[in-house]
C-alpha positions as CSV (number, residue, x, y, z in Angstrom):
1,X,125.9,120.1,176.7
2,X,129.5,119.0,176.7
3,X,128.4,115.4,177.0
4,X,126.2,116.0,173.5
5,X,129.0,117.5,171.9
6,X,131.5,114.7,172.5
7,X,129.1,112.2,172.2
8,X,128.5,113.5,168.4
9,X,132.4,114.3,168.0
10,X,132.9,110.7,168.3
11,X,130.3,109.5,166.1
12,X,131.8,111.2,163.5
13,X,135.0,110.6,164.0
14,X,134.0,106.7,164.0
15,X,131.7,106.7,161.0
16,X,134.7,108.8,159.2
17,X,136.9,105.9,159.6
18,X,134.5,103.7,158.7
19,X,133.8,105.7,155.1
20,X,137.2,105.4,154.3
21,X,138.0,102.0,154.9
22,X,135.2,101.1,152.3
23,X,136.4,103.3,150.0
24,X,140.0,101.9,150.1
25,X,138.1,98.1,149.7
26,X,136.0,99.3,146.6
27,X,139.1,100.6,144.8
28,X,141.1,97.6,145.6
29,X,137.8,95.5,144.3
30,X,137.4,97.9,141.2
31,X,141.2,97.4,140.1
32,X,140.9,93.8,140.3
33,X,137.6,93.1,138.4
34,X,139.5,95.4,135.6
35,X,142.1,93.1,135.6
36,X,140.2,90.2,135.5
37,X,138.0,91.5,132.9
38,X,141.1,92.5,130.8
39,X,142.2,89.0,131.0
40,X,139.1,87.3,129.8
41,X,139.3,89.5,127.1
42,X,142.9,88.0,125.6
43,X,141.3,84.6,126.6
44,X,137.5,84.8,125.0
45,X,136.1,86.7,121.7
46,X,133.5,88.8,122.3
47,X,130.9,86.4,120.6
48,X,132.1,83.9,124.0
49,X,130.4,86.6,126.4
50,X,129.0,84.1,128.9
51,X,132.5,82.5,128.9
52,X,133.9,86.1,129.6
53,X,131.8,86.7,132.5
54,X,132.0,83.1,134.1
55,X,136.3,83.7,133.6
56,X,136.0,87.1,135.6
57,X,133.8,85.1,138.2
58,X,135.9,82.5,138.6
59,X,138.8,85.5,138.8
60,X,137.4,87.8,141.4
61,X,136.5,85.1,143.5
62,X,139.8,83.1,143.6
63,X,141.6,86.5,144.0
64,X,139.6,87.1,147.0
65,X,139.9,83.7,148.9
C-alpha cells in the first residue's frame, strides 16, 4: 500500500513540474509573437498581410535560434 501511494505521490509531483515548465515556455512564446506581430504592423499595411505574416515568421524564428 505504501509503495502505491508513493509511487503515485511521485508521479504527480513529476508531471506537476512538467505542467509548469510548459506553461512558463508558452508565455514566454506568446509575448514574443506579440511583439513580433506588433512590429510587422509599423513595418507592413494591412493590405501587405502575407508580408506581415512572413515578417513575424522570420521574427519568431530568429528570436528562437
Amino acid at each position: 500500500m505504501r509503495t502505491l501511494f508513493a509511487t503515485l505521490a511521485a508521479g504527480l509531483l513529476a508531471v506537476s513540474f512538467a505542467a509548469t515548465a510548459d506553461a512558463a515556455t508558452k508565455k514566454k512564446h506568446t509575448s514574443l509573437e506579440a511583439s513580433c506581430k506588433a512590429q510587422a504592423a509599423k513595418k507592413y499595411s494591412a493590405i501587405h498581410f502575407m508580408k506581415r505574416r512572413d515578417y513575424v515568421k522570420q521574427c519568431v524564428g530568429s528570436a528562437k535560434a
